[in-house]
DSSP file (Angstrom, degrees, kcal/mol; ACC not computed):
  #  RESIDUE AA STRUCTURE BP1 BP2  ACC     N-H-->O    O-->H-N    N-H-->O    O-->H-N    TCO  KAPPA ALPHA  PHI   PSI    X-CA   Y-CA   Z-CA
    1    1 A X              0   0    0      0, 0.0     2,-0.3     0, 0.0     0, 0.0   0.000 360.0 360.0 360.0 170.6  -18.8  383.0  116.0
    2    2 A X        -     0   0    0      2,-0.0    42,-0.0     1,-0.0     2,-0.0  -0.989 360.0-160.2-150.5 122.6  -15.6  382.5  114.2
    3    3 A X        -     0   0    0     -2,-0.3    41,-0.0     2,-0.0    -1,-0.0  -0.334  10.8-149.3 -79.7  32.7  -15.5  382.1  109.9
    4    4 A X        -     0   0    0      1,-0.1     2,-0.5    -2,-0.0    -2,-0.0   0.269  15.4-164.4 -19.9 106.9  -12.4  380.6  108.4
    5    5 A X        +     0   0    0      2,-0.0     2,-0.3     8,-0.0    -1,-0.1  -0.889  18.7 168.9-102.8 109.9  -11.8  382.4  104.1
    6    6 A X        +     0   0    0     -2,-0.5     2,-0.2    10,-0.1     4,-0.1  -0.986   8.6 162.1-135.9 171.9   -9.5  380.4  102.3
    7    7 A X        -     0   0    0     -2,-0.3     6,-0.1     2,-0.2    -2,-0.0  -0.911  46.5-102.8-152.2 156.4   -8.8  380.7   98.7
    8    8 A X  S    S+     0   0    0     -2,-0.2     2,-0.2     2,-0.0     3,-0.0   0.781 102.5  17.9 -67.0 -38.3   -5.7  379.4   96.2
    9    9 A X  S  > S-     0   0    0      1,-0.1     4,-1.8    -3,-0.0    -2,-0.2  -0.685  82.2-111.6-131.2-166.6   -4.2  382.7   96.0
   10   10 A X  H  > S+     0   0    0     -2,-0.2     4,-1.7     2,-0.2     5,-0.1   0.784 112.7  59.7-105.3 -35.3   -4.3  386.0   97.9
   11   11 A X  H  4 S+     0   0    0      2,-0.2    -1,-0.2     1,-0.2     5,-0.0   0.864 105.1  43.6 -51.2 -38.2   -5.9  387.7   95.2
   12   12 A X  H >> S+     0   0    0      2,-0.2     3,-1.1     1,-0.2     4,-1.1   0.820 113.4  59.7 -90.9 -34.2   -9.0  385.5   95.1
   13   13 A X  H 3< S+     0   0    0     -4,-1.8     4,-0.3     1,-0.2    -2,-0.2   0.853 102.8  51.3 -63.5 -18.0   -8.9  385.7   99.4
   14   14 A X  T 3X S+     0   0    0     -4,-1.7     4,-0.6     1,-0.2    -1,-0.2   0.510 108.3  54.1 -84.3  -2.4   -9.2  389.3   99.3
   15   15 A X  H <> S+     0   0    0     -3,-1.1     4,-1.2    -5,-0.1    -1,-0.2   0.744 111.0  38.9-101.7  -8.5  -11.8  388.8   97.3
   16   16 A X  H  < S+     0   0    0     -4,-1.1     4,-0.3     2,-0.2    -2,-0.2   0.254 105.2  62.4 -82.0  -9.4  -13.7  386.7   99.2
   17   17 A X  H >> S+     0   0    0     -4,-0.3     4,-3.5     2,-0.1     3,-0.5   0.795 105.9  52.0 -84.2 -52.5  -13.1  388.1  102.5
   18   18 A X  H 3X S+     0   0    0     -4,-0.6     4,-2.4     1,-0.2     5,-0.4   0.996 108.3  52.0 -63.5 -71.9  -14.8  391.3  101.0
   19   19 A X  H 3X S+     0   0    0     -4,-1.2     4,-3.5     1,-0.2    -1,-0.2   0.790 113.8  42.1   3.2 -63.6  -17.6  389.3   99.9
   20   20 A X  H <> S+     0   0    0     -3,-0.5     4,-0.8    -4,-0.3     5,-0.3   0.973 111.0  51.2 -56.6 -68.4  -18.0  387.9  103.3
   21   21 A X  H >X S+     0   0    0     -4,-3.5     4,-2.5     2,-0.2     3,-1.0   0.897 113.4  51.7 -47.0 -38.7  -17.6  390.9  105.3
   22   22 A X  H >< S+     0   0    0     -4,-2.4     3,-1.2     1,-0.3     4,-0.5   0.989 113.5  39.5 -55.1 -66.9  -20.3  392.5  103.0
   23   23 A X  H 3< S+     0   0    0     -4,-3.5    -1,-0.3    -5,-0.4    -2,-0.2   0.296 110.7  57.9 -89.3  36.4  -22.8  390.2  103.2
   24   24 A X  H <<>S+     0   0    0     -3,-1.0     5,-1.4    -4,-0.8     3,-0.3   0.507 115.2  40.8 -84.3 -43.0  -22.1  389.6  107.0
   25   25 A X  T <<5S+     0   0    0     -4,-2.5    -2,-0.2    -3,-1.2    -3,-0.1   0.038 116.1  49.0 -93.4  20.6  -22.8  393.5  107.4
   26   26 A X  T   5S+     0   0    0     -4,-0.5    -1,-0.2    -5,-0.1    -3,-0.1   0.363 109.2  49.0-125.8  -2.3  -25.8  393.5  105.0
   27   27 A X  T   5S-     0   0    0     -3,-0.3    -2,-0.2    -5,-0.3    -4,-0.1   0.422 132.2 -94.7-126.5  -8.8  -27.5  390.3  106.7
   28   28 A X  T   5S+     0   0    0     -4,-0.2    -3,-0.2     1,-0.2    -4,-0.1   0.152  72.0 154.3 117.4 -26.7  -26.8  392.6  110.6
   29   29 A X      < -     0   0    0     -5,-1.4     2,-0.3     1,-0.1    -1,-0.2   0.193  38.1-151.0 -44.1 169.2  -23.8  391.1  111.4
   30   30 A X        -     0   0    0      2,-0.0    -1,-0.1     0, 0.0     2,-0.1  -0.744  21.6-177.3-139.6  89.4  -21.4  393.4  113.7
   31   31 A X        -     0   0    0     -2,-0.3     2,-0.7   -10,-0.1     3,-0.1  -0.339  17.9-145.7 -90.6 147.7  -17.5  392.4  112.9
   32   32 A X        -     0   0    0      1,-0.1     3,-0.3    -2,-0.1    -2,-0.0  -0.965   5.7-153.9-132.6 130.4  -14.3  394.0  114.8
   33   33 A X  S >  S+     0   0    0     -2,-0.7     3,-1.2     1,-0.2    -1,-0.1   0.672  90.2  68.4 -75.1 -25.0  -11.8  394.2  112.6
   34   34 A X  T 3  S+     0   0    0      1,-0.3    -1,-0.2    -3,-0.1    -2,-0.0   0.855 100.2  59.8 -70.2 -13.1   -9.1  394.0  115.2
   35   35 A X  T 3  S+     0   0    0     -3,-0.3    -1,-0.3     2,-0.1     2,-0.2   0.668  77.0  97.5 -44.7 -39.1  -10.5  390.7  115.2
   36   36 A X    <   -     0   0    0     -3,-1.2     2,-0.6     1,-0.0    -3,-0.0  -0.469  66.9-145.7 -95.3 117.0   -9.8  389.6  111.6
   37   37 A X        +     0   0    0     -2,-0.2     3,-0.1     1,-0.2    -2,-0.1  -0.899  29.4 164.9 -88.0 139.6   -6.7  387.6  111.6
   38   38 A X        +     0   0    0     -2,-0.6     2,-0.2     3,-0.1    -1,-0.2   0.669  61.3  56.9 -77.9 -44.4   -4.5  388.1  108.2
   39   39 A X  S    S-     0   0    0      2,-0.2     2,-0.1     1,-0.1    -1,-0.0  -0.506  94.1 -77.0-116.2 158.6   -1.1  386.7  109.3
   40   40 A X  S    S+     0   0    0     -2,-0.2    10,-0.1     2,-0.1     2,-0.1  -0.536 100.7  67.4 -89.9 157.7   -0.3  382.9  110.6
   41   41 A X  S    S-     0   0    0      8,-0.2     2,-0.6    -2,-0.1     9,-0.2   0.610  70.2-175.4 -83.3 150.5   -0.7  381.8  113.2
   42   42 A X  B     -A   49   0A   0      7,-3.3     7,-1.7    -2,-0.1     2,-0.5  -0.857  20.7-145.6-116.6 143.0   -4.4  381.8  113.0
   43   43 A X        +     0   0    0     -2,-0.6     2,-0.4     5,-0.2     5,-0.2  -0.722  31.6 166.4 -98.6 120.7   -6.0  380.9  115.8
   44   44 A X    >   -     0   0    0     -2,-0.5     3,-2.5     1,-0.3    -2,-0.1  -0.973  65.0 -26.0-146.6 114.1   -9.6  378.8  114.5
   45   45 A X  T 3  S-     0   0    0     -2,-0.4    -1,-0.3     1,-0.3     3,-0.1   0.955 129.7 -41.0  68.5  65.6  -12.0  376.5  116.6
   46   46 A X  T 3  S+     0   0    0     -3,-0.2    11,-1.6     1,-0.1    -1,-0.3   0.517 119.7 109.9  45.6   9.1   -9.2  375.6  119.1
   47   47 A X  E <   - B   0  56A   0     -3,-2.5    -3,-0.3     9,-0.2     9,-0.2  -0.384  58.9-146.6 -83.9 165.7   -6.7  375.2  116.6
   48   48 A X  E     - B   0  55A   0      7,-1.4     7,-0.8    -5,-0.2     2,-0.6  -0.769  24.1-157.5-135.8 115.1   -3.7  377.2  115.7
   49   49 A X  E     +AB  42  54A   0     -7,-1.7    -7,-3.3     5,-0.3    -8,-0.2  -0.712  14.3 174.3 -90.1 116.6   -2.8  377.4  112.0
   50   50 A X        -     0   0    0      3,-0.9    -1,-0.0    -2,-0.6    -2,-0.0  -0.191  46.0 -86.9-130.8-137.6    0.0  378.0  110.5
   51   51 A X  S    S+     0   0    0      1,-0.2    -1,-0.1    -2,-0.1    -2,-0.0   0.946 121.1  10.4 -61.3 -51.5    1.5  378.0  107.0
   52   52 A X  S    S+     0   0    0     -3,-0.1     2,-0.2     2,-0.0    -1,-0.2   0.907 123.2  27.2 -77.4 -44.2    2.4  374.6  107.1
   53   53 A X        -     0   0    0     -5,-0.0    -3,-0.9     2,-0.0     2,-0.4  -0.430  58.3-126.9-110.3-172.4    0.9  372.5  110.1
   54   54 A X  E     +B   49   0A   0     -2,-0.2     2,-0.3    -5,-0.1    -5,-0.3  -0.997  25.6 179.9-127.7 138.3   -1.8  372.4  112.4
   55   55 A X  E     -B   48   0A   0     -7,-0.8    -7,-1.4    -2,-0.4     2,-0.2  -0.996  32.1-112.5-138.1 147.3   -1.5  372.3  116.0
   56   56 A X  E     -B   47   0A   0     -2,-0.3    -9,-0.2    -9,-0.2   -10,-0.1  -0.538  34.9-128.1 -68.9 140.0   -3.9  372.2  119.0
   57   57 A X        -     0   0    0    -11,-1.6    -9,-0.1     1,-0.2    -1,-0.0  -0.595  43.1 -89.3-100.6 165.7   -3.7  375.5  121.2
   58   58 A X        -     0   0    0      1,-0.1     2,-1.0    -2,-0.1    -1,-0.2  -0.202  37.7-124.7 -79.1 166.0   -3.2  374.7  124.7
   59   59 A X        -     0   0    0     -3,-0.1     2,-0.5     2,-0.0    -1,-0.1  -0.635  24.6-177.5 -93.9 136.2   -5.8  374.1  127.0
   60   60 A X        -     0   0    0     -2,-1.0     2,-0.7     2,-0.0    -2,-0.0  -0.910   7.8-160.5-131.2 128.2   -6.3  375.8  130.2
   61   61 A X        -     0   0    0     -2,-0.5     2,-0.7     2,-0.0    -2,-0.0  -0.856  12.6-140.2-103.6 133.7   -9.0  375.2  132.8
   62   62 A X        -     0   0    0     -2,-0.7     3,-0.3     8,-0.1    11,-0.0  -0.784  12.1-172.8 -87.4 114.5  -10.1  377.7  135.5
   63   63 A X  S    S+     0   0    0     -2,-0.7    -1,-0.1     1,-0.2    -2,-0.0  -0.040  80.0  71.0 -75.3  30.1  -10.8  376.2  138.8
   64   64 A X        +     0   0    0      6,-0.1     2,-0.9     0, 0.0    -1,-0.2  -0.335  63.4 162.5-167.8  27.1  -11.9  379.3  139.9
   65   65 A X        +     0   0    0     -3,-0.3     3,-0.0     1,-0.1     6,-0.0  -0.640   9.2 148.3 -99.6 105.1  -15.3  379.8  138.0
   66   66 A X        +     0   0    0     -2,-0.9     2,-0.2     0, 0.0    -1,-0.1   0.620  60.9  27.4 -59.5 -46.0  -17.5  382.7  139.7
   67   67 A X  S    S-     0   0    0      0, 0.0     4,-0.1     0, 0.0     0, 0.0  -0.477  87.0 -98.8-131.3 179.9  -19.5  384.3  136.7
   68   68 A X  S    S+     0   0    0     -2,-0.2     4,-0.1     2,-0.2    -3,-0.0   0.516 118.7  55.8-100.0 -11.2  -20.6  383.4  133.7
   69   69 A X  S    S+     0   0    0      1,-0.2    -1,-0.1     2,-0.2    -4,-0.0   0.496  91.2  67.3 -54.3 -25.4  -17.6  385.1  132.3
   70   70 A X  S >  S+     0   0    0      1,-0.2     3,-0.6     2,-0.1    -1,-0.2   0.749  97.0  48.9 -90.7 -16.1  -15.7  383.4  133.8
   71   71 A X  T 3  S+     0   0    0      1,-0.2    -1,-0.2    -4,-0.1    -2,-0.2   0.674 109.9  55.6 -69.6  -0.9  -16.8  379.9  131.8
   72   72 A X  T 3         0   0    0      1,-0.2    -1,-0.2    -4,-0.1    -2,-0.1   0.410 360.0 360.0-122.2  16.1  -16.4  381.7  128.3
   73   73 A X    <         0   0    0     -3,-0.6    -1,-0.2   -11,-0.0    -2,-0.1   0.483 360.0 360.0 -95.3 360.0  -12.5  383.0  128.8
């Protein structure tokens, strides 16, 4: 599942990120932090966002679907 933190300044998103993360790991949750985007572009629900705009990321279909892995790449 994918969370989008924003906040007005950078101080009040880092605090709100820790927030999250807490009570994401106090409720079970299991995060990878190499996951966690910090820096634009952030890539969100088939978006990519970046400071300024928004843009649609491209699409690509596989013709070529074997597994059930292979639908969720």
């Amino acid at each position: 599942d994918d969370i989008l933190v924003c906040a007005p300044s950078d101080d009040l998103l880092t605090h709100a990120l820790d927030l999250t993360i807490s009570a994401l790991i106090v409720a079970g949750f299991e995060l990878q932090e190499k996951k966690i985007q910090k820096m634009p572009p952030w890539k969100y629900l088939g978006l990519e966002i970046g400071n300024r705009t928004i843009v649609p990321q491209k699409l690509e279909i596989n013709p070529r679907i074997k597994t059930l892995a292979d639908v969720h790449k």
